[in-house]
N, C-alpha and C positions, 0 to 999 in steps of 0.2 A: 553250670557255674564254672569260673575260670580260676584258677588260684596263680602267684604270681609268677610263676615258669612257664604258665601260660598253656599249662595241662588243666584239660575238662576235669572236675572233681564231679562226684554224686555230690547232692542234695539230698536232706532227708524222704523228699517226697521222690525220688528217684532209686527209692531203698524198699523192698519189701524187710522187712524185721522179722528172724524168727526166733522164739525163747523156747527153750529145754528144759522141764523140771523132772527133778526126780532122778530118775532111771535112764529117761530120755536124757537130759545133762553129764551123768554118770557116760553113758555108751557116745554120745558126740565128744564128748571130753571138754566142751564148751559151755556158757549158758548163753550164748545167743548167738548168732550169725545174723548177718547184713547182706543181704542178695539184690547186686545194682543189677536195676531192670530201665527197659526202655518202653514198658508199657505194663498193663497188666497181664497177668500170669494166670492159668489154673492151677487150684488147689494141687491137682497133680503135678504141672510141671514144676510146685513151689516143692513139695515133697521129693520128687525126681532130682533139684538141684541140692536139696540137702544130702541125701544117700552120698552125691556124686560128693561132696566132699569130704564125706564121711563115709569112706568107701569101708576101711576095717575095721569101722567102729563097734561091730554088731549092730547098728543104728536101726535098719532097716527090723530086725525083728522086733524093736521096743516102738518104733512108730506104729509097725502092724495092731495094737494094741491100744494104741494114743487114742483119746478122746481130745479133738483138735477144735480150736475155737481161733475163730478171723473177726479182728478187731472187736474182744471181747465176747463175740454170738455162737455159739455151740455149732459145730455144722452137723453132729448128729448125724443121721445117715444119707446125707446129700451126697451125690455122684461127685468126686475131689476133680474129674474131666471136665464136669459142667460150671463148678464153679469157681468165678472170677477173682482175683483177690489183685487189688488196685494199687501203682505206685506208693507208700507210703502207710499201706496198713502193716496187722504186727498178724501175726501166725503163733497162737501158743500151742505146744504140744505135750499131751498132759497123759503120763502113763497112767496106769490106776495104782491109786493110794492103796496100803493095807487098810484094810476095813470098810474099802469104798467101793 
């Protein structure tokens, strides 16, 4: 998409979306980041881009922990290498709750 200066903008579907709750949100200091891609990404390199902007975050220890769900579906103990996550899904990364 073009905007009127005639710089290329992302689209949503040109966005991976990733949401922080908890602990996670706490250590990125954000609730969500917007990662403009030109195709799709693995779960790792989507996780590898977040660290990268959240280099001092302590980020990377509260993810090691994350229970991560791609577009709603649990990835559970899926290889993050193997799998894909598509222009335009969302990435939630979900510390563990107390009690949970």
């Amino acid at each position: 998409m073009t905007d009127t200066s005639g710089e290329v903008q992302a689209d949503e579907t040109d966005l991976i979306r990733v949401r922080y709750w908890a602990a996670a949100k706490a250590a990125a200091g954000v609730a969500q980041d917007e990662l403009p891609v030109t195709g799709p990404l693995t779960l790792a390199e989507v996780l590898d881009r977040v660290l990268t902007l959240h280099p001092d975050a302590g980020l990377a220890k509260v993810v090691s922990v994350c229970s991560v769900l791609v577009d709603d579906r649990p990835v559970g103990s899926a290889d993050p290498a193997t799998l894909q996550v598509a222009p335009g899904s969302s990435v939630e990364l979900l510390p563990p709750f107390a009690g949970g």
